[in-house]
FIMAR-398652 format. One record per residue: x, y, z of N, C-alpha, C, O in turn; residue in three letters. Coordinates in steps of 0.2 Angstrom, whole numbers, plus 2048, in hexadecimal, padded with zeros to 3 digits. Example, Ala and Ser with C-alpha at 12.3 -4.5 7.8 and 13.67 -1.06 7.14 Angstrom:
! residues 2
<<842,7E4,827>,<83E,7EA,827>,<842,7F0,827>,<847,7EF,82A>,ALA> <<840,7F5,823>,<844,7FB,824>,<840,800,827>,<843,806,828>,SER> 
! end
This chain:
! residues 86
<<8F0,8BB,B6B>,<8F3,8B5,B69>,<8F4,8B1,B70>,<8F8,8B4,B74>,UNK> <<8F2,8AB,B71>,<8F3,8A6,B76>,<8FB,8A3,B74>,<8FC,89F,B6F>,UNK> <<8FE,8A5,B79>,<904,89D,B77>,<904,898,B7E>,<903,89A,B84>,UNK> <<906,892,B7C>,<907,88F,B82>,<90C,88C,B82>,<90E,88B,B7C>,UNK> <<912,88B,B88>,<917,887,B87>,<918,880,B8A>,<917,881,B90>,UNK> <<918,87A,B8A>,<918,876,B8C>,<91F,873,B8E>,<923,873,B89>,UNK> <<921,871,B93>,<924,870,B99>,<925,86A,B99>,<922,867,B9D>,UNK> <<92C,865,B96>,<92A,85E,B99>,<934,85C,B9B>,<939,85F,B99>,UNK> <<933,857,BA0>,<939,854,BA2>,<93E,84F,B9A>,<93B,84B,B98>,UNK> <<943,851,B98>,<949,84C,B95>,<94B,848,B99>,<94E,84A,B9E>,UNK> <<94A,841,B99>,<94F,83E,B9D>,<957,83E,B9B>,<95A,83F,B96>,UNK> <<957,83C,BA0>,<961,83B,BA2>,<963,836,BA1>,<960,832,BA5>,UNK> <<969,832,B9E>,<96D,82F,B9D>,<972,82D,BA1>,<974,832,BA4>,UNK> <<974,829,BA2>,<97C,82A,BA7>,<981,82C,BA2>,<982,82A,B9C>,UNK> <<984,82E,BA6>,<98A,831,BA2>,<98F,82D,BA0>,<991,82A,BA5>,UNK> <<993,82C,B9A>,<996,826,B96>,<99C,82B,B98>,<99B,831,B99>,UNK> <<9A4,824,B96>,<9A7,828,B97>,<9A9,830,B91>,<9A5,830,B8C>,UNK> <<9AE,834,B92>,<9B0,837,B8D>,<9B5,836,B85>,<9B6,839,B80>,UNK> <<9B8,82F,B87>,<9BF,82F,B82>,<9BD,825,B84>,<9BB,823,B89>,UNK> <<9C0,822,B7D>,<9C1,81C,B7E>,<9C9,819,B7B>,<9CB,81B,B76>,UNK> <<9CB,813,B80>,<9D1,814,B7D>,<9D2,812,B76>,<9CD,810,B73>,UNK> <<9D9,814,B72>,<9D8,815,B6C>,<9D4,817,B67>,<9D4,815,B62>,UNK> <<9D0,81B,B6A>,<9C9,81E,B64>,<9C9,824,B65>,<9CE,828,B67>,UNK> <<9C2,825,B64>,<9C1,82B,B66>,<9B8,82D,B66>,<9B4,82B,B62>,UNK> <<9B8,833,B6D>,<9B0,832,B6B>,<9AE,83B,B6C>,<9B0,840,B6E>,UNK> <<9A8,838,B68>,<9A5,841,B68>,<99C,83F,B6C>,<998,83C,B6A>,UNK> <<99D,842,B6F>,<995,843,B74>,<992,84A,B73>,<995,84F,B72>,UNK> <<98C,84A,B74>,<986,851,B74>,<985,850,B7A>,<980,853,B7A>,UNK> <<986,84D,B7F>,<982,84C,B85>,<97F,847,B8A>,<97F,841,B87>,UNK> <<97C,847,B8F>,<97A,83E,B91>,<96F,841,B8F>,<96A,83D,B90>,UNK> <<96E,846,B8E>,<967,849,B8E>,<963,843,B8A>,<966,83F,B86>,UNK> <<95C,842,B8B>,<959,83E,B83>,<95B,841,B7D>,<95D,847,B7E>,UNK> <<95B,83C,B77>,<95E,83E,B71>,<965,840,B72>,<969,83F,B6D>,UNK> <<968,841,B77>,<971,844,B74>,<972,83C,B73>,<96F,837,B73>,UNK> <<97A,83D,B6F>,<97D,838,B6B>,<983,839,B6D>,<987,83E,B6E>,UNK> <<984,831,B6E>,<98E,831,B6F>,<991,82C,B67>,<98F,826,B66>,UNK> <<994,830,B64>,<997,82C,B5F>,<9A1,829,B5F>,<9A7,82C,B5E>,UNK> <<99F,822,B5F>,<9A7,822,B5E>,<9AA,81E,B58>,<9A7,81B,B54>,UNK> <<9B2,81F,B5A>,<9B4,81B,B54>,<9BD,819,B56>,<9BF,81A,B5B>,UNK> <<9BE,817,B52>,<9C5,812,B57>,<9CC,817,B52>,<9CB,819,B4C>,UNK> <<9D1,817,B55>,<9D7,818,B51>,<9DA,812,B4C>,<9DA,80C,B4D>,UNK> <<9DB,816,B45>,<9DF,810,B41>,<9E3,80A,B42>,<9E9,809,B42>,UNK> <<9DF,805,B42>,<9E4,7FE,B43>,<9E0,7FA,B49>,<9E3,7F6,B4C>,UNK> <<9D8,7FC,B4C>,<9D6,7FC,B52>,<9CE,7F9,B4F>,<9CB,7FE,B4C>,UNK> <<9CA,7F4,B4F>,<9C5,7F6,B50>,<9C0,7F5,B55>,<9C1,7F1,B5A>,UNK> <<9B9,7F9,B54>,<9B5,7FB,B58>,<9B1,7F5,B59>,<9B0,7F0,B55>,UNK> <<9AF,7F5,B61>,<9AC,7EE,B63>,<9A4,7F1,B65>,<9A3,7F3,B6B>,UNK> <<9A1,7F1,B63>,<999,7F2,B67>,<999,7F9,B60>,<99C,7FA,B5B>,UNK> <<993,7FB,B65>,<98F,801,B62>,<993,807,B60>,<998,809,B64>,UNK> <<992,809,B59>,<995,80F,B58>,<991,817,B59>,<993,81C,B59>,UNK> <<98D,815,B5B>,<989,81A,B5D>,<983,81A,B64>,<97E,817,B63>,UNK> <<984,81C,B67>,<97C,81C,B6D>,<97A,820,B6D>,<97E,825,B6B>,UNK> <<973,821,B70>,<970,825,B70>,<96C,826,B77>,<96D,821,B7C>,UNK> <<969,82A,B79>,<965,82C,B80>,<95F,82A,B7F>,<95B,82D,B7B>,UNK> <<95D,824,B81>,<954,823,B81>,<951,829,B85>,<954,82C,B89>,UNK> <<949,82B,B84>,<943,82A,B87>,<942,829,B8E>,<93E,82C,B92>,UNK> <<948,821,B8F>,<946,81F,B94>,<94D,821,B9A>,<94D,821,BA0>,UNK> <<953,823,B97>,<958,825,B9B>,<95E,821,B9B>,<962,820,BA0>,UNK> <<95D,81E,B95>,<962,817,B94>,<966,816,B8F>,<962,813,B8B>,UNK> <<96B,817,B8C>,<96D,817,B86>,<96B,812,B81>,<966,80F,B83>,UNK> <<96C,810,B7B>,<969,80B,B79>,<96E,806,B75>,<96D,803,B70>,UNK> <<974,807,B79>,<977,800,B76>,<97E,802,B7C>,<97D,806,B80>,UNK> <<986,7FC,B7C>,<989,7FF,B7F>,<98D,802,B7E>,<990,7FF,B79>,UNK> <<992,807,B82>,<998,80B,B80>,<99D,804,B7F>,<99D,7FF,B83>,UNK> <<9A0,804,B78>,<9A3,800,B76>,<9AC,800,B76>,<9AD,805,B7A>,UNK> <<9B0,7FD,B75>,<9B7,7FD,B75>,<9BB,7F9,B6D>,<9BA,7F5,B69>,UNK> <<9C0,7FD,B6E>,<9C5,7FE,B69>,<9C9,7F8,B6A>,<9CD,7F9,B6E>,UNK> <<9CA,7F3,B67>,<9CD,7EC,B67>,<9D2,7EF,B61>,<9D0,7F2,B5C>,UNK> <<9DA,7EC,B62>,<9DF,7EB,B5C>,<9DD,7E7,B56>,<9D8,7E4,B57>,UNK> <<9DE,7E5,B50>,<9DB,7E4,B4C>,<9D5,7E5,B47>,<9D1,7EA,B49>,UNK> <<9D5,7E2,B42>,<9D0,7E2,B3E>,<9CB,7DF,B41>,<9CD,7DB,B45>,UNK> <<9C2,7E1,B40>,<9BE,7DD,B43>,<9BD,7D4,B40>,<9BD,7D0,B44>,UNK> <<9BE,7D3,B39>,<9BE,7CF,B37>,<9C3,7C7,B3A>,<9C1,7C1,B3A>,UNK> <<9C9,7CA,B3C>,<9CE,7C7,B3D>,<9CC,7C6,B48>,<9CE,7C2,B4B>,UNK> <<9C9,7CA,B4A>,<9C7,7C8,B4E>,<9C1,7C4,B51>,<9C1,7C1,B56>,UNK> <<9BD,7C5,B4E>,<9B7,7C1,B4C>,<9B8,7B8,B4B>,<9B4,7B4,B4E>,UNK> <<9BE,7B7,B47>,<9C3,7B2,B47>,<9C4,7B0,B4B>,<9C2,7AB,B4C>,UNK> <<9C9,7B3,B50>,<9CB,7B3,B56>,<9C8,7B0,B5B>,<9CB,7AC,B5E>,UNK> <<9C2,7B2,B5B>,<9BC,7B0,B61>,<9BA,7AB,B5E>,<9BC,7A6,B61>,UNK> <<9B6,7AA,B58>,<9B5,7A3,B57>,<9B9,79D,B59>,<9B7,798,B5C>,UNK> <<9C0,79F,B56>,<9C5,799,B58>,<9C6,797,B5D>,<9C8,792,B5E>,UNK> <<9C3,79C,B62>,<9C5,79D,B69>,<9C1,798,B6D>,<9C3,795,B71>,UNK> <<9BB,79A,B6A>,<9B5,799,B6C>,<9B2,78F,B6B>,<9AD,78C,B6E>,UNK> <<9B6,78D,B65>,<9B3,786,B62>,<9BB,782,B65>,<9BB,77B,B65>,UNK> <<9C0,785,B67>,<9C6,781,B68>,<9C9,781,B6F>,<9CF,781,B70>,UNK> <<9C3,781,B74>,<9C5,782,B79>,<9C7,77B,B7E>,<9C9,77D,B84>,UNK> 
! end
């Protein structure tokens, strides 16, 4: 019986931080395919990506996000107003 094993490099990711403030995160690793998932404390919401991932190419694919006070909806608000009334 012939077996063969095949041999190839993961790329690496940079490493994200560990915790974000008000939230909280769970990582498998900076490897391809590992996953950082976050999520904000009660009364907090999440600004950016809830999840990234390790490309292929060693890059995550979106970016580590933060925990803004507020509902998204009422922030979103915010910015606009901010944004046309300047």
């Amino acid at each position: 019986m012939l077996i063969s094993l095949l041999c190839f490099d993961l790329s690496e990711c940079p490493i994200l931080p560990s915790s974000i403030a008000h939230g909280f995160v769970h990582a498998s690793g900076s490897i391809e395919g590992d996953m950082y998932q976050s999520m904000c404390e009660p009364g907090y919401s999440l600004i950016g990506d809830d999840t990234l991932v390790c490309t292929d190419i060693g890059v995550w694919n979106g970016s580590f996000p933060t925990c803004l006070i507020g509902k998204l909806k009422e922030l979103v608000f915010i910015l606009a107003y901010k944004t046309y009334n300047v």
